[in-house]
VONU-625566 format. One record per atom (N, C-alpha, C): residue in one letter; z, x, y. Coordinates in pm, whole numbers, plus 50000, padded with zeros to 5 digits. Layout:
! residues N
aZXY...
END
This chain:
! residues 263
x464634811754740x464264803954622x463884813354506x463154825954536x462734834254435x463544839954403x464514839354479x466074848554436x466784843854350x466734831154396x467644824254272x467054823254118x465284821054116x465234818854002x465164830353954x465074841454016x465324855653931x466884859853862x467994855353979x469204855353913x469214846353777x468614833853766x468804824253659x467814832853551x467164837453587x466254847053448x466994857453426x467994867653498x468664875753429x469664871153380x470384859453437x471344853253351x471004851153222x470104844053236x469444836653128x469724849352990x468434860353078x468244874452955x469534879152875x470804880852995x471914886952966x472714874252828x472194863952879x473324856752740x472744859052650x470824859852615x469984860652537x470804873252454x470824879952516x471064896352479x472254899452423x473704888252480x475174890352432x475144879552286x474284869652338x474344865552185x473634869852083x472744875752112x471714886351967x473034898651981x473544900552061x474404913952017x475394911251897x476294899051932x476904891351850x476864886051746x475614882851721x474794880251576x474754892451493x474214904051533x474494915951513x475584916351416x476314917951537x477974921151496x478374914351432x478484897651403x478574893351270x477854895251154x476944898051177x475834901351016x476584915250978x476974924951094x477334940150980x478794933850972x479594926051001x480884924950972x480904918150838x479914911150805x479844904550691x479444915250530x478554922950608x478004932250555x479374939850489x480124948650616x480944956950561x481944948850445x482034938250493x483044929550410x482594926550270x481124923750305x480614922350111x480884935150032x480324948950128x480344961250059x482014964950050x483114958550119x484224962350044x484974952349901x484334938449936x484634929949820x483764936349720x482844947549731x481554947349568x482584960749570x483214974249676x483314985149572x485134980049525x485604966249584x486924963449498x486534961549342x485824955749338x484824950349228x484714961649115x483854970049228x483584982049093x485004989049064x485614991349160x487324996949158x487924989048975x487954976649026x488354970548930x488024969948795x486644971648788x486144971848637x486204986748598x486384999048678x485905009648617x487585010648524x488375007048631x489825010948638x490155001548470x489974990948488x490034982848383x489314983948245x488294992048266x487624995848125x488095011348069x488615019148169x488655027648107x490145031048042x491015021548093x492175019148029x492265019447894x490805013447786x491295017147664x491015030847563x489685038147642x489715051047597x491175063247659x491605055847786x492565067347765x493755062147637x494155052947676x495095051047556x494555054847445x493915051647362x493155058847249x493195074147233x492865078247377x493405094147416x494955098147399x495485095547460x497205090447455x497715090947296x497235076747221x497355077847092x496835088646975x495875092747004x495305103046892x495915116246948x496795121247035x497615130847102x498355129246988x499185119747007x500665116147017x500395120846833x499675114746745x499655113246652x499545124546571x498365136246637x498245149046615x499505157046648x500455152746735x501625159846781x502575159346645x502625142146618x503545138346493x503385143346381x502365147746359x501845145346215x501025161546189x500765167546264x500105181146267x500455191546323x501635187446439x501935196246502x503185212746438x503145210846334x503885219346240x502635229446201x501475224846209x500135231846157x499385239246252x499955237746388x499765244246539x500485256146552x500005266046701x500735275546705x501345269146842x502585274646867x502655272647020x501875273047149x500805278347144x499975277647263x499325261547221x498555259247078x498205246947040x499135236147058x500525235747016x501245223647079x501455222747247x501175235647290x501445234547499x500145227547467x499235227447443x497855223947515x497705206947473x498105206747350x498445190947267x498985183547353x500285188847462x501505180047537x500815180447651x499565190747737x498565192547810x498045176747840x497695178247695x496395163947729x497255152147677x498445151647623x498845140847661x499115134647808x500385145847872x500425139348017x499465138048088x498235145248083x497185141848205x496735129048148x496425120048018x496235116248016x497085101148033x498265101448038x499475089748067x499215096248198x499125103648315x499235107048475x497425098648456x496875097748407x495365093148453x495925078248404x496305072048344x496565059648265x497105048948366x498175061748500x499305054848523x498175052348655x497365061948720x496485059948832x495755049348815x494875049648679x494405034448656x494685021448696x496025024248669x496945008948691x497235007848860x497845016448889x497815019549029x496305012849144x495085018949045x494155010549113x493825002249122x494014990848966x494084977748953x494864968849043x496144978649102x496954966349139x496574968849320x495864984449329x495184981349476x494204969949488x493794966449396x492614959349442x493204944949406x493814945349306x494414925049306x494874925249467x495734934649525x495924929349657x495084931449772x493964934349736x492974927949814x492094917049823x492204911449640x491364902149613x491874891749539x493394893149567x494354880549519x493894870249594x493964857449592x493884844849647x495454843749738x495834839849864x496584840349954x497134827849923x498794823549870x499594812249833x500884813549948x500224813650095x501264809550207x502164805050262x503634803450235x504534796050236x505364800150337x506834797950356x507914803050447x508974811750325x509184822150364x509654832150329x511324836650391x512524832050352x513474840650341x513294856250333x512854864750424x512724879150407x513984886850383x515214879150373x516374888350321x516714887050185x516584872950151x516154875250013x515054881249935x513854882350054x513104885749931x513034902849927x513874909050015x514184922550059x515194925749966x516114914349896x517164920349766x516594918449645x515434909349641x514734908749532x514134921649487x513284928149557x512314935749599x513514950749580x514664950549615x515204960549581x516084960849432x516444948249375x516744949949227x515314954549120x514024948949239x512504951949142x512374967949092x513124978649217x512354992049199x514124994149120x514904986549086x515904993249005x517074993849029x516774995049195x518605001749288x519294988949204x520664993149236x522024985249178x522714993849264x524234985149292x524884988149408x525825002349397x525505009949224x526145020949214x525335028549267x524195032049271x522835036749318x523605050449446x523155062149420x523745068149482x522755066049669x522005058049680x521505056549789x522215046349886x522485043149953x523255032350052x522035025650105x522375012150081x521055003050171x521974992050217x521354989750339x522204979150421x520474969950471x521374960750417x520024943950501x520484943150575x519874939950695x520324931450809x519904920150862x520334913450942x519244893450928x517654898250979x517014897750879x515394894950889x515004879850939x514384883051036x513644871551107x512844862650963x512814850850954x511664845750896x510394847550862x509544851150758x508384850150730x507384842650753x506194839450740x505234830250636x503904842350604x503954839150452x502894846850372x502954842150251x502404853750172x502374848550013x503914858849937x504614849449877x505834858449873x505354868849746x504384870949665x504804879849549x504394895849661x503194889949720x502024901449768x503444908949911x504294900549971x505284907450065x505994911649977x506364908349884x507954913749779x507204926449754x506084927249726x505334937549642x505094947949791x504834944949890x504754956250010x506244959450024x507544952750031x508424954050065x509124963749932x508864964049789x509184973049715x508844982149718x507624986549755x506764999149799x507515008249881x507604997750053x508645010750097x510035006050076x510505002950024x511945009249989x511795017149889x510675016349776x510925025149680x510585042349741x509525041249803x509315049949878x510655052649994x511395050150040x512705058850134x513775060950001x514115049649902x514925057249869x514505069449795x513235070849755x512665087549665x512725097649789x512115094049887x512825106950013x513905106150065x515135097950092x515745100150079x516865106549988x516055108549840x517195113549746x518045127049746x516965134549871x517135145949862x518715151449945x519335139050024x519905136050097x521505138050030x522505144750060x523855143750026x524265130650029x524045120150137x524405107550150x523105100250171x522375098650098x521445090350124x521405073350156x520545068650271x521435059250338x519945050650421x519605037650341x518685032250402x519095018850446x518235020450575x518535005050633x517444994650665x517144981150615x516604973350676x516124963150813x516144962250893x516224952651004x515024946051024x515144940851141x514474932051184x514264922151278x512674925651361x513034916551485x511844904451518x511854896551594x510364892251703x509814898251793x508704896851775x507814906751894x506634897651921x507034887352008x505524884252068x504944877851919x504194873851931x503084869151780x503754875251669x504184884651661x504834890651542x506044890751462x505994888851373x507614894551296x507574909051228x508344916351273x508274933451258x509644934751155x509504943151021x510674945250961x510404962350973x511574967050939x511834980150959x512234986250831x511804993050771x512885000950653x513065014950697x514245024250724x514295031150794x515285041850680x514665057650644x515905062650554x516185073750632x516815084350563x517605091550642x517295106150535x515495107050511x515305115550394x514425128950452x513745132750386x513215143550441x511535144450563x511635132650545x510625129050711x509425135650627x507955131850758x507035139050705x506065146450920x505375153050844x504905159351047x503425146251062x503965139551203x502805130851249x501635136551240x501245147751247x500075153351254x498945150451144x500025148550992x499745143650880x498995123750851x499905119450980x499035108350996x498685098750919x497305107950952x496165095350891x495905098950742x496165106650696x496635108550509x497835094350449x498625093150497x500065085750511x499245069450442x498255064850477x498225052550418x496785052650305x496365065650289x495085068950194x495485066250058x494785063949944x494805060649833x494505077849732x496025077549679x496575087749669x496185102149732x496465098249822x497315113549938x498525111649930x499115126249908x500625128749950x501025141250022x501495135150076x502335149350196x503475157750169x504365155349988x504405164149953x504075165349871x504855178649785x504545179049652x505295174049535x504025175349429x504405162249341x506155167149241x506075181149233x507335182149140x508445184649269x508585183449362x509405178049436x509705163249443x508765152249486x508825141649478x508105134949410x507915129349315x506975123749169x506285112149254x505285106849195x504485097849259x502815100649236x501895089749309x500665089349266x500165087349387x500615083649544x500565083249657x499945068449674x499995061049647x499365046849608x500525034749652x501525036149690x502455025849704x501865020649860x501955033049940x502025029850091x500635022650090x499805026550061x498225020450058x498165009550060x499125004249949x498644994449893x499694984949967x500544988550015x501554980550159x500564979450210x499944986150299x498464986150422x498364975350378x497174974150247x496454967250236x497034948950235x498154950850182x498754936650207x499174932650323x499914942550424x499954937450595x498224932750604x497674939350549x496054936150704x495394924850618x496104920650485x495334906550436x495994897150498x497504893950557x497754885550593x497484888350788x496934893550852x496364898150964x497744905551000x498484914650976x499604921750990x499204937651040x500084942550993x499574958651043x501124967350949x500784977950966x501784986050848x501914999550953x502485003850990x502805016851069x504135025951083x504255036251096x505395049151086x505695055451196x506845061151175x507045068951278x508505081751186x508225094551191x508905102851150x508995120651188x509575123951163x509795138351181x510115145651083x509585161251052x510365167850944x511735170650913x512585162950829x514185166750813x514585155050879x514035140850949x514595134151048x514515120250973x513945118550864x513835106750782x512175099150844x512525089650810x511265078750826x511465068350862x511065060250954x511085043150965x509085036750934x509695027850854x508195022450832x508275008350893x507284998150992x506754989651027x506464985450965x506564969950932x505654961450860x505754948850916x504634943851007x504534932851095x503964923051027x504114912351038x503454902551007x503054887751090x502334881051133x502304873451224x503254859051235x503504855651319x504474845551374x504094833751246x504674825851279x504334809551220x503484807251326x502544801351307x501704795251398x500234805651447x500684818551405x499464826051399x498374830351275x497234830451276x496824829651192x496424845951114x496224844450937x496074857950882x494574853650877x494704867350729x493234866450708x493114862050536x493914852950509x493684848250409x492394841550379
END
């Protein structure tokens, strides 16, 4: 008899204990979640206010270039064209951060998604046309459901991203596919460009990191990020796999119909 009511008191303790653990764990999950909705927040306003002193910067360059630059020596016009581009390369990061954070703090408009159309959309967006010295082949993409601007907008990212590593390529040559997996719909964009070393990793989806360099391949390292960030709003996932000289395939899963995101 004393046995039992001692088992029923540690029972008892142990749920006591898994549900205060749990409480826990929802209060810091909420926590981390406020502290990433407040530094989108600050992301957003710093990015957004300071947009008009650089332009102003930008402009009073440009103007001193037009209008004075006959009254300079050559080291004075290098230094004039100096602070223009850093300041259009700081202008263009700005924007870059604005549009990290709308896709974190866009409102989620969920529908069913044609992903092969919205994979030719998404490739007339970054420019290609079928003279395009890059080769891209679609292949039947499984069905969607998400918000179509926030997928068009991950799905321009990496293609824009394979065909820039791939350019380096005599025949440069990207392909789309696509399958089911269990809960998932997985698309593939896969090029045939200059790869990057796994070891590099966990840089690969940071807010501007790049693995190479910039006057080799131009960029602000902000595309892939900001893919991430749109797989894991709709509960998705974004992942790679590559080698140096061997090209790249990028993952971008998204959950079934019937499974739920995190809209």
């Amino acid at each position: 008899m004393w046995n039992l009511i001692a088992q029923r008191g540690a029972l008892a303790q142990e749920r006591a204990t898994r549900v205060d653990l749990e409480r826990r764990l929802a209060d810091k999950v909420a926590q981390l979640e406020a502290s990433g909705r407040e530094l989108d927040g600050i992301g957003y306003s710093v990015s957004h206010d300071l947009r008009a002193p650089l332009r102003a910067i930008d402009g009073f360059s440009r103007i001193l270039e037009e209008d004075y630059g006959d009254r300079l020596d050559d080291e004075g016009r290098r230094l004039l064209k100096v602070v223009r581009s850093n300041s259009q390369k700081m202008g263009r990061m700005m924007e870059d951060v604005l549009v990290y954070s709308r896709a974190g703090r866009a409102q989620l408009s969920v529908v069913a998604i044609d992903m092969r159309g919205l994979a030719e959309n998404a490739l007339r967006e970054i420019g290609w046309t079928e003279d395009a010295p890059a080769a891209v082949i679609i292949g039947e993409l499984p069905r969607a459901r998400g918000d179509t601007v926030l997928v068009r907008q991950a799905l321009a990212s990496l293609l824009s991203n394979a065909v820039k590593f791939s350019s380096a390529n005599a025949q440069p040559r990207i392909e789309v596919t696509g399958y089911e997996a269990g809960a998932e719909s997985v698309y593939c964009v896969k090029d045939n460009g200059v790869g990057f070393e796994m070891r590099y990793y966990d840089r690969l989806f940071q807010l501007f990191q790049r693995l190479h360099a910039e006057d080799q391949f131009p960029g602000d390292g902000v595309g892939l990020a900001i893919a991430q960030r749109i797989a894991a709003r709709h509960g998705g996932r974004l992942w790679a796999e590559s080698a140096p000289g061997a090209g790249a395939t990028f993952y971008f899963a998204l959950p079934n119909e019937g499974s739920t995101g995190n809209g």
